[in-house]
C-alpha positions as CSV (number, residue, x, y, z in Angstrom):
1,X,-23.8,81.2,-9.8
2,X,-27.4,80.2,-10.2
3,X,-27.6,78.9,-6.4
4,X,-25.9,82.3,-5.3
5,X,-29.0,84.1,-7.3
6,X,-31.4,81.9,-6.1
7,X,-30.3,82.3,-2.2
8,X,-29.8,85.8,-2.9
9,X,-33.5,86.3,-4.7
10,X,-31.5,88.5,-7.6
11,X,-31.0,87.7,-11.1
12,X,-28.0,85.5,-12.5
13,X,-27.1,88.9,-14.5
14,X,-26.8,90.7,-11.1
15,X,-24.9,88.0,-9.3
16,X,-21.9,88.0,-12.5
17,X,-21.8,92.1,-11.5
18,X,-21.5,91.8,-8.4
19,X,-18.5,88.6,-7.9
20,X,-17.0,90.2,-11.2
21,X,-17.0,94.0,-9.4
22,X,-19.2,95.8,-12.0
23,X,-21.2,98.3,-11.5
24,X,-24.8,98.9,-11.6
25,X,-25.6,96.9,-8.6
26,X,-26.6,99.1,-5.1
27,X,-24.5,98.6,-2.0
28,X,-27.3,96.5,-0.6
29,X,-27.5,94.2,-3.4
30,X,-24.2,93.8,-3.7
31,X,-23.9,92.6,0.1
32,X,-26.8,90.2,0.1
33,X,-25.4,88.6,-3.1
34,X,-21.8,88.7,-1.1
35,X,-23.2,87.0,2.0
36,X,-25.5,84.5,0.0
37,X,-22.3,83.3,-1.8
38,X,-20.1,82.8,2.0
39,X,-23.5,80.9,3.0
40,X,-22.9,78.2,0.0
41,X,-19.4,78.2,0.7
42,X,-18.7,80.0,-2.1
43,X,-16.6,82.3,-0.7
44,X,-14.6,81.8,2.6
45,X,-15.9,83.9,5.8
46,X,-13.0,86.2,5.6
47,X,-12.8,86.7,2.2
48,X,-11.8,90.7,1.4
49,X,-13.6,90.7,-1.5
50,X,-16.7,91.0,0.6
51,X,-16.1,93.6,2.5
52,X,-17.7,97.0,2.5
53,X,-16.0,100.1,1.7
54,X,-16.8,103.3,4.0
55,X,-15.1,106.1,2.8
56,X,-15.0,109.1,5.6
57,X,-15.1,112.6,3.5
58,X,-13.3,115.1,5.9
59,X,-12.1,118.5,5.1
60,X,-8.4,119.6,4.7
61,X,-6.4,121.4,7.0
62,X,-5.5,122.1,10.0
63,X,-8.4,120.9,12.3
64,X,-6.8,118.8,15.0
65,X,-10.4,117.5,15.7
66,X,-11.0,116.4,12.3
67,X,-7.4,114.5,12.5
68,X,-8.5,112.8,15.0
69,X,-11.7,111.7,13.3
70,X,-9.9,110.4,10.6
71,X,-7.0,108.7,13.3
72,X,-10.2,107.3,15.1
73,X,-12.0,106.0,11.6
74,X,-8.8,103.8,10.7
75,X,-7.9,102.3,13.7
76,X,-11.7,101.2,14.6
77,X,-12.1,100.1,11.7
78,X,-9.3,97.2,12.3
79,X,-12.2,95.6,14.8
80,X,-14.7,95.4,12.4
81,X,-14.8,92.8,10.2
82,X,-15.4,93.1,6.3
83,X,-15.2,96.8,6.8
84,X,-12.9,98.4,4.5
85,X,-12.3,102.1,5.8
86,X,-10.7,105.6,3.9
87,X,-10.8,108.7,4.7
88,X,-10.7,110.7,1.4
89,X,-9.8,114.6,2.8
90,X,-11.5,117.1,0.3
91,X,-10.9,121.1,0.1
92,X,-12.5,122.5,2.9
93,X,-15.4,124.7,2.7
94,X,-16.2,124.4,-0.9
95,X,-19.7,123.1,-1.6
96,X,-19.1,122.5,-4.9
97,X,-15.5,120.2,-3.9
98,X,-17.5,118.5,-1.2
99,X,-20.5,117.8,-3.3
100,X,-18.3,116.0,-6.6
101,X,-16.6,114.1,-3.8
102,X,-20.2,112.7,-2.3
103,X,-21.0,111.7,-6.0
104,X,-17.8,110.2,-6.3
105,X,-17.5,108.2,-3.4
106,X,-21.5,106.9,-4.2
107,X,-19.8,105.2,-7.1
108,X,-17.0,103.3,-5.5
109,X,-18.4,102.9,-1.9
110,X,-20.8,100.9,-0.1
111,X,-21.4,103.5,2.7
112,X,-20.8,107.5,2.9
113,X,-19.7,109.4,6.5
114,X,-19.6,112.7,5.5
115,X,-19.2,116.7,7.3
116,X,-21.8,118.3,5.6
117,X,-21.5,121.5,4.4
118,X,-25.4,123.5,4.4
119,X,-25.7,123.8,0.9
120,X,-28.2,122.7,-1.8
121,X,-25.4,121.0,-3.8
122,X,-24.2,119.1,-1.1
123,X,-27.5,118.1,-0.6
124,X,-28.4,116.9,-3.5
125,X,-25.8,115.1,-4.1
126,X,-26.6,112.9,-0.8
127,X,-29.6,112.8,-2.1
128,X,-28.2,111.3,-5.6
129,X,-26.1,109.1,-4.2
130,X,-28.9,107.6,-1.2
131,X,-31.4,106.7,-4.3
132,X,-28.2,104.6,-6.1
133,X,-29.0,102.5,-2.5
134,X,-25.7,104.3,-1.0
135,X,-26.5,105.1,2.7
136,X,-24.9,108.2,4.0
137,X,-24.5,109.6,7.7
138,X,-23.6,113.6,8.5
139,X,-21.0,113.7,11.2
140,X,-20.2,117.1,13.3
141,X,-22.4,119.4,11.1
142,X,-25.5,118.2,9.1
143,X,-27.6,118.8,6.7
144,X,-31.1,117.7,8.0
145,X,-33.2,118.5,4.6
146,X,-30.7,115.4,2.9
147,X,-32.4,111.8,3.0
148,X,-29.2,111.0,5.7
149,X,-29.3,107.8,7.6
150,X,-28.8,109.9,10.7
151,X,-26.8,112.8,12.0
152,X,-24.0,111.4,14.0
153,X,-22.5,114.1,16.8
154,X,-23.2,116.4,19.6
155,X,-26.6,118.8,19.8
156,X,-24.2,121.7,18.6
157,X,-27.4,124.5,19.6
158,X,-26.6,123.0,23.9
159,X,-22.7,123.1,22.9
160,X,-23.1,126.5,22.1
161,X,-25.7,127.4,25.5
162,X,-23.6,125.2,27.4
163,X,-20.4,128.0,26.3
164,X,-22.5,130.3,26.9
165,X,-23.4,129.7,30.7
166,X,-19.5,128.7,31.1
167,X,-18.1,132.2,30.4
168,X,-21.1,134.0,32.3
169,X,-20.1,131.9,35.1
170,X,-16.3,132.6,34.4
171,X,-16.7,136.5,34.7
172,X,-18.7,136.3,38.0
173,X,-21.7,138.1,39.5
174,X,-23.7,140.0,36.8
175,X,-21.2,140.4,34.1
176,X,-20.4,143.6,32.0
177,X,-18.7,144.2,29.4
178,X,-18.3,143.2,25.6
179,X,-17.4,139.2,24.4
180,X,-16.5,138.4,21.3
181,X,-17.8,135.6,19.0
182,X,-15.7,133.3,16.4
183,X,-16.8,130.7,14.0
184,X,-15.2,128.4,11.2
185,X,-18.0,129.4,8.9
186,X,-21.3,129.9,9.1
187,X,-21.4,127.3,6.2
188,X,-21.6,124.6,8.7
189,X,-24.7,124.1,10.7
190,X,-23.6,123.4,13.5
191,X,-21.4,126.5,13.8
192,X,-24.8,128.2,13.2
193,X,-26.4,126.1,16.1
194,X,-23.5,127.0,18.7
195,X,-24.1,130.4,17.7
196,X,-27.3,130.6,18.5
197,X,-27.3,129.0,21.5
198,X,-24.5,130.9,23.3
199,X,-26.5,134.0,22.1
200,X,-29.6,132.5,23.8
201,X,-27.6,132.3,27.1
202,X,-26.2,135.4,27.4
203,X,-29.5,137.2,26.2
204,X,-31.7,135.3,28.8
205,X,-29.2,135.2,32.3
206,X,-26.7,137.6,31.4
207,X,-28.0,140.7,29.9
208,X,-24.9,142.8,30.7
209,X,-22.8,140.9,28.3
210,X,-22.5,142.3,24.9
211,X,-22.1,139.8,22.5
212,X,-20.1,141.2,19.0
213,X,-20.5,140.2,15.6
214,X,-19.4,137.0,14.5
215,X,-16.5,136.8,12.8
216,X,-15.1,133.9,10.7
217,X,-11.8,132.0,11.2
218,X,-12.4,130.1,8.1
219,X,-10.3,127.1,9.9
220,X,-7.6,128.9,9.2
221,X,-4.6,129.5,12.0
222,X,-3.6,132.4,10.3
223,X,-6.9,134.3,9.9
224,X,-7.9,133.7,13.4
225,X,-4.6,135.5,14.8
226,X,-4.8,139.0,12.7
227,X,-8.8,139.0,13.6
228,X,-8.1,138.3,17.3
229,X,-4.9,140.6,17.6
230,X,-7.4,143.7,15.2
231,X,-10.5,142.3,17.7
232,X,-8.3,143.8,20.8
233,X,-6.9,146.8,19.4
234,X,-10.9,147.9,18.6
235,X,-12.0,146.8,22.0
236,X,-10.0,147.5,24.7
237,X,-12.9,146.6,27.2
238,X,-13.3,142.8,26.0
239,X,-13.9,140.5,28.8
240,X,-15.0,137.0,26.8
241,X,-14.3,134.7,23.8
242,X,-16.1,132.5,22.2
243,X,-15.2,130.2,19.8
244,X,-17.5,127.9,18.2
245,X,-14.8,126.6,15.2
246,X,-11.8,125.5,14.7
247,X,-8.2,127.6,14.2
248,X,-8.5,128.1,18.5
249,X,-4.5,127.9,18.2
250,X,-4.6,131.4,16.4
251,X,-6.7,133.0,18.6
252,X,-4.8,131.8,21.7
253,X,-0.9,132.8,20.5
254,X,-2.8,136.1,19.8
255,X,-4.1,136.8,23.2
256,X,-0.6,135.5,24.5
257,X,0.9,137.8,21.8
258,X,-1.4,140.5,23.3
259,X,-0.6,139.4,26.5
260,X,-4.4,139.0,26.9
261,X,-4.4,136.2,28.8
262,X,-7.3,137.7,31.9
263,X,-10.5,137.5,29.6
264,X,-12.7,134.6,29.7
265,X,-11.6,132.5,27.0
266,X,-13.9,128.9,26.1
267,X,-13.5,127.1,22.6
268,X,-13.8,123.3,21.6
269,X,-12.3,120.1,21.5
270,X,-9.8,119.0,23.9
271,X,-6.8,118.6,21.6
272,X,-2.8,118.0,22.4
273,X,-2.4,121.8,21.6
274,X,-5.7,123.1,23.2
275,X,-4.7,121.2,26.6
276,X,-1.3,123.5,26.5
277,X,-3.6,126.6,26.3
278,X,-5.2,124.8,28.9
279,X,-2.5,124.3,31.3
280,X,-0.9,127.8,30.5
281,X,-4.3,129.7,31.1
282,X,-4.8,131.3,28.4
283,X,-8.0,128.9,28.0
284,X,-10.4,129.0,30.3
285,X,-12.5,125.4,29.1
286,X,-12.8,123.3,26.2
287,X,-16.5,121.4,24.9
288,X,-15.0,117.9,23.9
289,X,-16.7,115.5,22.3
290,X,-15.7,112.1,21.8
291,X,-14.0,111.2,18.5
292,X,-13.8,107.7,19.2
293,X,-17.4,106.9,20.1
294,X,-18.7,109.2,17.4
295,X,-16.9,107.1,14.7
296,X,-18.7,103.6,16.4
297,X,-21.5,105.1,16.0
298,X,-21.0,105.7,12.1
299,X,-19.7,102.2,12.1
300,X,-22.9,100.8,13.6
301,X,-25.2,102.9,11.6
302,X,-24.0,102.2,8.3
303,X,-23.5,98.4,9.2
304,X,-26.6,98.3,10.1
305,X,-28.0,100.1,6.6
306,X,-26.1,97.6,4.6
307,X,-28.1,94.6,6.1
308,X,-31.5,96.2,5.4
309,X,-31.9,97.2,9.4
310,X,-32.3,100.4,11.3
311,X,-29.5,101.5,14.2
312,X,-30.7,104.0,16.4
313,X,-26.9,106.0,17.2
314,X,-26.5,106.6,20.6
315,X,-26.3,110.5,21.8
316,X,-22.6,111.9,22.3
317,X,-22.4,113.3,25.4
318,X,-20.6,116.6,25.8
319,X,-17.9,117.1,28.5
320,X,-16.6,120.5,29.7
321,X,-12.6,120.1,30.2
322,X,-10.6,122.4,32.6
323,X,-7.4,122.4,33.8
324,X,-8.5,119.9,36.6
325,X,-10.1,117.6,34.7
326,X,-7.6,117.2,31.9
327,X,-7.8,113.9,30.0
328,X,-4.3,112.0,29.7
329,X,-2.3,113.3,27.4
């Protein structure tokens, strides 16, 4: 024990917390001491008890992007060695949930990947959890004021610009006529940033498109159907959808239900059921990112936090899927 505290430069105190599994030691500490004791052959190389535990906080429900996130998390984490991965899934769209679960998982975790909800107590309780030497990424939507190690996704204002330019494009030369706008919430930045980049679009090279208000699925399959079939009864002369969130199912079985299926219709993510819609027509194009090489990226980034060393993560590119260009199902 002394030798491991002497490798390790940490007190003997430190070193019985940390091979006993006590707490009061940071996630840093507790990996030097962990790697000081495998270098004196204390410890085999693959012994479990030094691996580090990343817990994944992803909302609840019915989000087939954020399934595959968490499918993506647990089987990459199988190629990583002394990573010890869980995805914990916590009530969606609560701050207050989201921000109890970040303290939480600061207390039993060596590393944080979180959706971030844009709330002060979510914040703060990165922030809480960052000072107890826990590092943290944002994944899909941030929350840039939190000490983060980085935000880990797509540039969500040129997802939303890049929809934008997709359904001018779909509805031909100089477009008229009135498109409507969905979102999961406005609660998560990066809903906020598609917004206001498809706006951008449309306001700068297509000023005869009339963008409506936003309105808010909530994620929820239900809610986005009676919007979308109460959306087309108010306006008959809808020629575009946007939609920036999640729940794309309900608006598509409502336009089918409508038999709506002529308007320009663009959403996100590249999923089993959004390839159907796909193939069917009653969606136009999906923005896909990808889930796999998102979660790598985490991977790296809070590997590289646990050794004391900074990972630049690599941009995700974003990919606009048609019916042509349809990734194997």
């Amino acid at each position: 024990m002394n030798d491991i505290a002497q490798a390790a430069q940490v007190s003997l105190a430190t070193v019985d917390r940390v091979m006993n599994r006590r707490s009061g030691v940071s996630a840093r500490t507790s990996m030097q001491v962990m790697a000081a004791a495998r270098a004196l052959g204390y410890l085999p190389e693959d012994n479990t008890a030094s691996s580090a535990k990343i817990l994944f906080l992803l909302p609840q429900g019915t989000n087939a992007y954020i399934a595959e996130l968490a499918r993506q998390a647990q089987n990459h984490a199988k190629t990583v060695p002394f990573f010890d991965v869980e995805v914990v899934r916590i009530r969606a769209l609560d701050p207050h949930a989201l921000a109890e679960a970040i303290s939480q998982a600061g207390a039993s975790s060596h590393g944080i990947a979180v959706v971030a909800l844009n709330h002060p107590a979510v914040r703060e309780a990165i922030r809480g959890v960052v000072n107890d030497g826990v590092p943290v990424v944002t994944l899909a939507s941030d929350s840039p004021d939190a000490p983060r190690r980085a935000f880990i996704g797509i540039d969500n204002g040129q997802a939303g610009r890049l929809a934008g330019y997709t359904v001018g494009r779909f509805l031909g030369q100089k477009p008229k006529g009135k498109v409507a706008l969905f979102a999961g919430t406005i609660a998560y930045r990066g809903h906020q940033e598609r917004e206001m980049g498809f706006r951008q679009v449309l306001a700068e090279d297509y000023p005869g498109l009339e963008v409506l208000e936003l309105r808010e699925s909530r994620e929820d399959r239900k809610k986005a159907f009676k919007l979308t079939g109460d959306l087309l009864k108010a306006h008959g002369d809808l020629v575009g959808l946007y939609n920036a969130g999640g729940a794309t199912v309900g608006i598509a079985a409502a336009l089918e239900d409508a038999k709506r299926q002529r308007l320009v219709f663009v959403a996100h993510e590249a999923t089993e059921e959004n390839k159907a819609y796909l193939l069917s027509g009653t969606l136009d194009a999906v923005i896909d990112q990808n889930a796999r090489a998102q979660v790598t990226e985490i991977l790296k980034t809070l590997g590289a936090a646990l050794e004391g060393k900074d990972h630049q993560p690599e941009p995700l590119q974003l990919q606009l899927i048609v019916r042509e260009n349809l990734p194997p199902l």
